[in-house]
Kinemage of the C-alpha trace (Angstrom):
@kinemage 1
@onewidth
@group {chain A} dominant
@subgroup {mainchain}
@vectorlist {calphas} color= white
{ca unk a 1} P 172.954 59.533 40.981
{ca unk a 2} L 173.208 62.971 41.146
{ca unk a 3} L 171.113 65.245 38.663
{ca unk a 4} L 172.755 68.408 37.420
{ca unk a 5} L 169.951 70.767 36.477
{ca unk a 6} L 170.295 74.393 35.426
{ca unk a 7} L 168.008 77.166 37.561
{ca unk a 8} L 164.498 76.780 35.758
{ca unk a 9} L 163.769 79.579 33.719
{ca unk a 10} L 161.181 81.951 34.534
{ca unk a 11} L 159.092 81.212 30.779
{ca unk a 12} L 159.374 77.439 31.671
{ca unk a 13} L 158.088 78.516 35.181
{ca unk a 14} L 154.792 80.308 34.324
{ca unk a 15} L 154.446 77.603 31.313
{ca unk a 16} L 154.159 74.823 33.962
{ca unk a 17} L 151.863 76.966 36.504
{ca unk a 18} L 149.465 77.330 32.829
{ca unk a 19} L 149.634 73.494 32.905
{ca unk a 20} L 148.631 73.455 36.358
{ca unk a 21} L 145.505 75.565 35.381
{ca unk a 22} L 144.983 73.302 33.020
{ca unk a 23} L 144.738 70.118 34.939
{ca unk a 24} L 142.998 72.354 37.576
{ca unk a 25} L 140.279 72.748 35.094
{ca unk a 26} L 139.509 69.097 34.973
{ca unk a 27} L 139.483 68.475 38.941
{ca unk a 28} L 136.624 70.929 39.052
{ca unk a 29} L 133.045 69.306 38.888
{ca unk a 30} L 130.159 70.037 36.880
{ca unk a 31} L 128.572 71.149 39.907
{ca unk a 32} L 130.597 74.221 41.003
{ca unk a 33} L 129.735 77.876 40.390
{ca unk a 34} L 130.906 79.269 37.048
{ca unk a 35} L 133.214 81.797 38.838
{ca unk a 36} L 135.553 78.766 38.992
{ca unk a 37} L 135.736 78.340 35.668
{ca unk a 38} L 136.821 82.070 34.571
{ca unk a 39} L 139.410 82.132 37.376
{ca unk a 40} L 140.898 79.145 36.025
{ca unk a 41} L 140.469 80.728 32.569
{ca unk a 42} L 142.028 83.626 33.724
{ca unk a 43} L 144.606 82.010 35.327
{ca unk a 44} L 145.235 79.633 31.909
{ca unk a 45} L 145.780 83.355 30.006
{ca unk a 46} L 147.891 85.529 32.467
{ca unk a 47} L 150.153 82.397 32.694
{ca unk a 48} L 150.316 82.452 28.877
{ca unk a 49} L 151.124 86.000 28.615
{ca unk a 50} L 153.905 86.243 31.099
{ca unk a 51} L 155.137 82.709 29.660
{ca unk a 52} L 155.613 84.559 26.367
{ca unk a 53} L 156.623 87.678 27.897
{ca unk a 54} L 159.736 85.843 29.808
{ca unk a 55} L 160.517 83.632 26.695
{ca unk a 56} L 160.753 87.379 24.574
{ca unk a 57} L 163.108 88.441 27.493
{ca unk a 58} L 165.001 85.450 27.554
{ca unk a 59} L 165.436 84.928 24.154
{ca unk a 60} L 166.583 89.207 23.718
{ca unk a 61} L 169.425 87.702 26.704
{ca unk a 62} L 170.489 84.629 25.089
{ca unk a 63} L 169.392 83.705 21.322
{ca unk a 64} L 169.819 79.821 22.181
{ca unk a 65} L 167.538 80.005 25.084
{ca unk a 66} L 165.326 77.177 25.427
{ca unk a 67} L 162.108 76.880 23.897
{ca unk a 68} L 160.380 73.987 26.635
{ca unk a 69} L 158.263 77.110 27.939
{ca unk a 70} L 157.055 77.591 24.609
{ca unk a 71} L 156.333 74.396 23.640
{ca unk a 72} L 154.567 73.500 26.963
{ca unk a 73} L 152.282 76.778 26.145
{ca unk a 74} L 151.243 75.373 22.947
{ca unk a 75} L 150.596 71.893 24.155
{ca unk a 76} L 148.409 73.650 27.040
{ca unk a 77} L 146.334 75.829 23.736
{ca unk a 78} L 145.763 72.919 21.945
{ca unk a 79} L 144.549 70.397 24.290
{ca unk a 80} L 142.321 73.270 25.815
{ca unk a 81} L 140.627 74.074 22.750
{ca unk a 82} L 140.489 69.636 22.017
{ca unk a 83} L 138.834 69.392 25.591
{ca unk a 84} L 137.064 72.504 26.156
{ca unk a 85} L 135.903 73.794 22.618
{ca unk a 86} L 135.908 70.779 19.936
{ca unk a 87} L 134.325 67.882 22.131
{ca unk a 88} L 131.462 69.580 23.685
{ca unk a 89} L 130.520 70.427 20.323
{ca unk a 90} L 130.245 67.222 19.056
């Protein structure tokens, strides 16, 4: 079966490397320095910016682009602040 796939957009790109942040955050141990931590919070925000900044582009191109960069972006802000901000506090 062959899968016919458009070329990836760039939004959906940098959306997916924010999700890889993301999980990248998780595979780090409570152990390791806190420099860790801001370069994968870093990463988790430049990701987001140029995510948006793409989508902006894309969607100034096309109106119908797709939204799946978006939407990946969100999911990656909400279950950060779940994970990092809501259940340490409890």
């Amino acid at each position: 079966m062959v899968f016919l796939m458009s070329k990836p957009k760039k939004s959906t790109v940098t959306a997916l490397i924010a999700l890889g942040f993301l999980g990248s955050l998780f595979c780090l141990s409570l152990a390791t320095p806190d420099l860790y931590y801001d370069i994968v919070y870093a990463g988790i925000l430049i990701s987001s910016a140029l995510t948006v900044y793409y989508w902006r582009k894309e969607r100034k191109a096309n109106a119908k682009a797709s939204p799946i960069g978006m939407w990946i972006i969100l999911g990656v802000f909400l279950v950060f602040i779940v994970l990092c901000l809501l259940l340490p506090a409890l």
